[in-house]
C-alpha positions in Angstrom: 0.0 0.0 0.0 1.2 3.3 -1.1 2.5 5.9 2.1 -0.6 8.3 0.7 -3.2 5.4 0.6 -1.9 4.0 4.0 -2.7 7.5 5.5 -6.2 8.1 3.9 -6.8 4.6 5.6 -5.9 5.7 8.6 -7.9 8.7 8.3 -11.1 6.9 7.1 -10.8 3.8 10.5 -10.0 6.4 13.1 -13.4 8.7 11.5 -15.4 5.4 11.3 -14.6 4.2 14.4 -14.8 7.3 16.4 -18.8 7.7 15.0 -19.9 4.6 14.3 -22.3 3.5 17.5 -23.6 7.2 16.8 -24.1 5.8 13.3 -25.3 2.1 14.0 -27.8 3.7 16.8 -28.7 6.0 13.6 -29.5 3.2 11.4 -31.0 1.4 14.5 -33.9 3.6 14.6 -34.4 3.8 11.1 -35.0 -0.1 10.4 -37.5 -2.6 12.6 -35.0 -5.3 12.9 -31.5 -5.3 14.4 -30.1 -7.8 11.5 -31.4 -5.6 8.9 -29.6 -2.7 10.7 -26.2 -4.6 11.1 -26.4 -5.8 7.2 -27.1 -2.6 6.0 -24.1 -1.3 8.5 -22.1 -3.3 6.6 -23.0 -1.9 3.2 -23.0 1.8 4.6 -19.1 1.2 5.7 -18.2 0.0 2.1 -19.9 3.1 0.6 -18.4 5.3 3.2 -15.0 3.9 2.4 -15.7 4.1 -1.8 -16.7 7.9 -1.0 -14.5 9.1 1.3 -12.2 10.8 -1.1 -15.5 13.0 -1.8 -16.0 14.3 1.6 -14.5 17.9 1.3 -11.3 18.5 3.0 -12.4 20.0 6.3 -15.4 18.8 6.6 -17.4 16.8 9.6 -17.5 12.9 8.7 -20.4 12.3 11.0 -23.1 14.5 9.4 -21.6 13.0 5.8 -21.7 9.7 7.3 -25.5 10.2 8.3 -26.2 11.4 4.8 -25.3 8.3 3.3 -26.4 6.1 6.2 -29.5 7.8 5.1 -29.7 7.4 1.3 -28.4 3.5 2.3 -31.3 3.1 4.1 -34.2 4.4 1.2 -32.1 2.0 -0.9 -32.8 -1.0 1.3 -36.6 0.1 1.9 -36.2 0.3 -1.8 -35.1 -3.5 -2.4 -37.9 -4.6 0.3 -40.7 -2.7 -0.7 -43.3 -5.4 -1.2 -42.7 -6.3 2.6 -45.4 -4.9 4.5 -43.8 -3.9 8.0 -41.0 -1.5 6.0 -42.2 2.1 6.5 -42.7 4.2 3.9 -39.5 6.1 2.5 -41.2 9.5 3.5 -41.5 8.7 7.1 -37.8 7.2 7.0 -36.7 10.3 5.7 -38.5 12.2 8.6 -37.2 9.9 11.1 -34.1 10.1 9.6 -33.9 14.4 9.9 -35.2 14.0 13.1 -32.7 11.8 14.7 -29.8 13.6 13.0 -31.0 16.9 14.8 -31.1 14.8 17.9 -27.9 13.2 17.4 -25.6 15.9 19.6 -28.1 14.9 22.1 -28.0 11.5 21.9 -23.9 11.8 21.9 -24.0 14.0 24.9 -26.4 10.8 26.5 -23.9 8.0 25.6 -20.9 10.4 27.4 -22.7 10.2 29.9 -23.4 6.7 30.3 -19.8 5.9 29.4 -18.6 7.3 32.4 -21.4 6.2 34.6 -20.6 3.0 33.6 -17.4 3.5 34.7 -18.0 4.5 38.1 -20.0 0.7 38.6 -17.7 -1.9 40.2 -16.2 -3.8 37.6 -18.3 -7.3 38.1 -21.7 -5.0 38.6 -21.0 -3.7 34.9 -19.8 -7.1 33.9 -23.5 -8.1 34.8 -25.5 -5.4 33.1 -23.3 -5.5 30.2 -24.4 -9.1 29.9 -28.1 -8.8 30.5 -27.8 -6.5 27.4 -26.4 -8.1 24.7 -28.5 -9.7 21.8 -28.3 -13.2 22.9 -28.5 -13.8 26.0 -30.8 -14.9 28.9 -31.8 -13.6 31.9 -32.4 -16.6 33.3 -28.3 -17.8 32.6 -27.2 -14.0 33.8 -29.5 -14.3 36.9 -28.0 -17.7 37.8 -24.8 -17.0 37.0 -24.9 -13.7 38.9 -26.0 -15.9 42.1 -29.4 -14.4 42.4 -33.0 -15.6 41.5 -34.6 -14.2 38.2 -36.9 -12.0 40.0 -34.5 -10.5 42.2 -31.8 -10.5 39.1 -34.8 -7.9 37.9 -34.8 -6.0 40.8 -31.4 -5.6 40.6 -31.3 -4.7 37.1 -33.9 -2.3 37.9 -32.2 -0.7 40.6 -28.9 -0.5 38.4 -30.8 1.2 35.7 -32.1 3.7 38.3 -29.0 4.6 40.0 -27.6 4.9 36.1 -29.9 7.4 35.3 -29.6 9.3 37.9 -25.8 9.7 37.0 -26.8 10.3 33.5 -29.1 13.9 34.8 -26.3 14.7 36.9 -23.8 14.8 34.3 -25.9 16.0 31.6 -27.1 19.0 34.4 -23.6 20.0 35.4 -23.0 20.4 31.4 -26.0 23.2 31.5 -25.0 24.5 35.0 -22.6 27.8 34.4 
């Protein structure tokens, strides 16, 4: 690989990777199924990569990145249109204007999880990470956590609590002068 095309690569993974949750949580809300959302993630980071020589010196990948996210997404409606729970490409396209106005909100949000997160005792966050991801149970997370399902949601529910908390504190202090 050429020095030149070795730094544009470096350029393009360190932009991806710094916005992509922003842009899979993007495409998340733009598409009923997380599948769909994770194929078409895969599709908007080979267009993103083809067209990054045409984002203009200067200018913000993550709004670029949500345009094509975007126009990725109409494409796949596009391709599925005969299925019936696929929402029409006007209301993707207002869902998708909507969100990207929301999106330095939504950032702020996940900052502020991040280092809620942080401040839970490592094995604490170890649990909620795992009561979270796709495929597992609750039943295997409760049991392996040493509790009961029901109290396992109690828990989970107190967990979530004392995280949001943290979240309106943070987010607060950001507005406080």
């Amino acid at each position: 690989m050429h020095p030149s095309d070795q730094e544009r690569h470096r350029r393009f993974l360190r932009s991806f990777t710094a916005h992509e949750p922003a842009l899979r949580a993007h495409v998340r809300r733009l598409v009923p199924a997380r599948a769909d959302a994770d194929d078409i993630m895969q599709e908007i980071s080979v267009v993103l990569w083809e067209k990054f020589d045409s984002l203009r010196e200067g200018a913000e990948f993550k709004p670029w990145a949500f345009g094509v996210a975007r126009f990725e997404v109409l494409a796949w409606l596009r391709d599925r249109g005969r299925d019936r729970l696929v929402l029409d490409e006007e209301v993707i396209t207002k869902i998708a204007e909507e969100t990207t106005a929301l999106e330095p909100h939504l950032e702020r949000q996940r900052e502020a999880l991040e280092h809620c997160m942080q401040k839970v005792p490592a094995e604490q966050r170890g649990l909620l990470m795992q009561a979270y991801q796709p495929e597992s149970s609750i039943q295997e997370v409760a049991q392996g956590s040493g509790r009961s399902v029901p109290g396992f949601y109690q828990w989970l529910h107190r967990m979530r609590q004392k995280l949001l908390d943290c979240i309106r504190r943070v987010l607060a202090e950001e507005v406080a002068p």
